[in-house]
N, C-alpha and C positions, 0 to 999 in steps of 0.2 A: 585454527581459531574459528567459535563458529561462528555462523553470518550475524549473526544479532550483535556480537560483540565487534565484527569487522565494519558493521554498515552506523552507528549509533551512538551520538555520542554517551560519555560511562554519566553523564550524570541520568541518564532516562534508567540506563539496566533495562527491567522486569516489573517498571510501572505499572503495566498495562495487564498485569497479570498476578498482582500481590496477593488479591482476594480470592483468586479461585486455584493458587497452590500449583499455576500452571497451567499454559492452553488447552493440552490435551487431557485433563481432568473436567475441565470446564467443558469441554463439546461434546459429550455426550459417545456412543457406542461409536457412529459408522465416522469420526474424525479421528481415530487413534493411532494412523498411518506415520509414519515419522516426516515424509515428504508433506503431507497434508498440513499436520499443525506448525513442523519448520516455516513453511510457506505464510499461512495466515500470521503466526506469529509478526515475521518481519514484514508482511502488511502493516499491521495493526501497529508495531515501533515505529514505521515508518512514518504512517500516519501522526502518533506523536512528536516524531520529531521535527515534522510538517509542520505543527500548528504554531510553534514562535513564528514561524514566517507567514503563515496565514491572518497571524493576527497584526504583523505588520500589515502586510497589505487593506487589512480591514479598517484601519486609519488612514488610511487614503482613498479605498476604492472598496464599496462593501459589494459592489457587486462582483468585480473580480476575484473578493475573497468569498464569497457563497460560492460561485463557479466551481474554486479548485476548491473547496471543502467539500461538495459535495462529488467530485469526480474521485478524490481521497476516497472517498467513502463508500463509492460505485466499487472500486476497485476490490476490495475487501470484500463488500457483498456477492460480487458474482461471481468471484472466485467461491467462495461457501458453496453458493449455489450448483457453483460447476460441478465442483468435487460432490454432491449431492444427488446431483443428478445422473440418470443410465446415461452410459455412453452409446447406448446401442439405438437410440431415438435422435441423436443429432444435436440434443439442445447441452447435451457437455459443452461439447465444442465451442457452440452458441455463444455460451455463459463464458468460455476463458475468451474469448474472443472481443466480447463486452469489457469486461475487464481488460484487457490490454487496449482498448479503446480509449474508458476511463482513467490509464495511467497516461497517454501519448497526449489526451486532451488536460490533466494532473501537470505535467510536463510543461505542455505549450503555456497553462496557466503560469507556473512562475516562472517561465523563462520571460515572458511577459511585463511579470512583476518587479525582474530587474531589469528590462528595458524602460519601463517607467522611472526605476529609481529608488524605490521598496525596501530592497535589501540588492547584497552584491551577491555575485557569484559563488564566492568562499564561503558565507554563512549559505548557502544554501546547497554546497558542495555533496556532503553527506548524504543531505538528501538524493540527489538526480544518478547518487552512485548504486544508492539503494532501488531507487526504481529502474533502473536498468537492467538490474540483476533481478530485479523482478518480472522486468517485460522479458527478458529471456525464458525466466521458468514458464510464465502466460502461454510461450508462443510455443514449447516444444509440449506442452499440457493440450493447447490446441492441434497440433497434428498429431496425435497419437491415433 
């Protein structure tokens, strides 16, 4: 099964991706890698499937919910960035490194958010499963 269908729930699918026929149509020449747009893909679903629970949180606490929207969305970017960047200058690394930052501080946000009370653990289950499997691809992308 692949990961997008394993991490999300079926009502999201290929939201994220209707208009442009597919990630890797969308990113241009040096993103065409199967590992590259696998990867940002399930960023980017994830991040959809983040935002019910972001916008919980944003009914109670809008600064907690800008925090993890915006570490959401670090995560995505500097993964791009990574994979964009020579690995021979150091700041590859740099940038998956960022990013697994942005998801462990993604993380601490809504575990947070159900210590307040927000939402529970089960509806945010899918989530913390997907970024897990994310911080693992991060961290083996970082020591390469």
């Amino acid at each position: 099964m692949p990961l997008r269908e394993r991490f999300l729930p079926p009502q999201l699918g290929y939201c994220a991706f209707a208009l442009g026929g597919g990630m890797n149509l969308s990113l241009g020449e040096g993103m065409q890698a199967p590992l590259r747009s696998e990867l940002l893909e399930l960023i980017i679903n994830t991040v959809a499937a983040a935002r019910p629970l972001v916008d919980l949180v944003q009914r109670k606490d809008r600064d907690l919910a800008n925090q993890i929207r915006r570490a959401l969305s670090s995560i995505g970017l500097n993964t791009a960035e990574g994979f964009g960047t020579s690995a021979s200058n150091g700041n590859c690394r740099l940038r998956f490194e960022s990013a697994r930052g942005s998801l462990y501080e993604a993380q601490a946000g809504l575990q947070l958010a159900i210590a307040w009370g927000y939402f529970t653990l089960s509806q945010a289950r899918a989530t913390f499963e997907a970024l897990d499997w994310i911080g693992k691809r991060l961290y083996g992308l970082a020591r390469r």
